[in-house]
C-alpha positions in Angstrom: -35.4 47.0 -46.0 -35.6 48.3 -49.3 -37.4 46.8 -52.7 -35.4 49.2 -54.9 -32.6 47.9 -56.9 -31.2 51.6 -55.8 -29.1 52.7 -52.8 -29.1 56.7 -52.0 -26.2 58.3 -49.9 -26.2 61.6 -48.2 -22.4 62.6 -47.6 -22.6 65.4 -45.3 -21.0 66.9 -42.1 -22.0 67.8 -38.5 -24.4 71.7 -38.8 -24.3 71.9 -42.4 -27.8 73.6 -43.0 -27.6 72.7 -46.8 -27.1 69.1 -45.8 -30.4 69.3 -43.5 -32.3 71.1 -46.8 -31.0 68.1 -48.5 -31.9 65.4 -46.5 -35.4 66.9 -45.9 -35.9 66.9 -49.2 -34.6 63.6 -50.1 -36.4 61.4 -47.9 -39.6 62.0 -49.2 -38.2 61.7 -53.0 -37.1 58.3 -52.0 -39.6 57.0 -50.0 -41.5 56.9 -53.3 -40.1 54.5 -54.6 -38.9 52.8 -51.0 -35.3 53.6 -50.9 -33.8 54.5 -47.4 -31.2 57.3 -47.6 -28.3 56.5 -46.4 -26.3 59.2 -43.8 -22.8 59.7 -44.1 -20.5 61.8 -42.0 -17.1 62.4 -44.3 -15.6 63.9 -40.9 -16.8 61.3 -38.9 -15.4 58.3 -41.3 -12.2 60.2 -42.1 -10.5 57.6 -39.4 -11.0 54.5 -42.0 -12.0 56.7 -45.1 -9.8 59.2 -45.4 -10.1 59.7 -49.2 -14.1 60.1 -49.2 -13.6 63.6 -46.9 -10.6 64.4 -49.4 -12.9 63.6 -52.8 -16.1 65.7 -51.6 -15.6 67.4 -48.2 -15.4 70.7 -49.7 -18.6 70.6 -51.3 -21.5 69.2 -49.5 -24.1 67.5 -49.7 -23.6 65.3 -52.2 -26.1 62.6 -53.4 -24.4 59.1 -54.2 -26.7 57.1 -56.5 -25.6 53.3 -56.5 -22.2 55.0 -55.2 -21.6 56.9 -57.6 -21.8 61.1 -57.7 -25.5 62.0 -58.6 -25.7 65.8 -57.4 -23.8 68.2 -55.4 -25.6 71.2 -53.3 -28.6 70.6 -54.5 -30.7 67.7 -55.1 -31.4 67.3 -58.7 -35.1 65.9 -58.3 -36.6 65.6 -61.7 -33.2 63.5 -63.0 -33.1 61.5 -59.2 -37.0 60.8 -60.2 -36.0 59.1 -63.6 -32.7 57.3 -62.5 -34.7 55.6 -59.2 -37.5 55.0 -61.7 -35.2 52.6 -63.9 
């Protein structure tokens, strides 16, 4: 469970290697301040969500920060830093 106010989500797919470089560099950003990133598949919730694939499947990762769109392709650490910090 998490003590942050904050919720971070990893939308990737199945053997994207810049999803692995994302989530490898994520978790340890996170842990500082004892948020657990949350894993999401847009393929493999295209059954019920049809419209997250459709919004960011062509270009992943993407970093969700309380849901909303934080960073694309890369992780944007310094600014992820100060926005989990508040």
């Amino acid at each position: 469970m998490s003590d942050s106010p904050h919720t971070v989500t990893l939308l990737t797919r199945n053997g994207c290697g810049l999803c692995a470089a994302a989530l490898a560099e994520l978790r340890p950003i996170c842990a500082d301040f004892g948020v657990e990133v949350e894993i999401v598949d847009v393929d493999e919730v295209a059954p019920v969500n049809p419209e997250l694939r459709a919004e960011f499947g062509d270009r992943l990762p993407v970093v969700l920060l309380d849901g909303r769109e934080h960073s694309y392709f890369d992780v944007d650490e310094p600014r992820l830093r100060a926005d989990l910090a508040r």
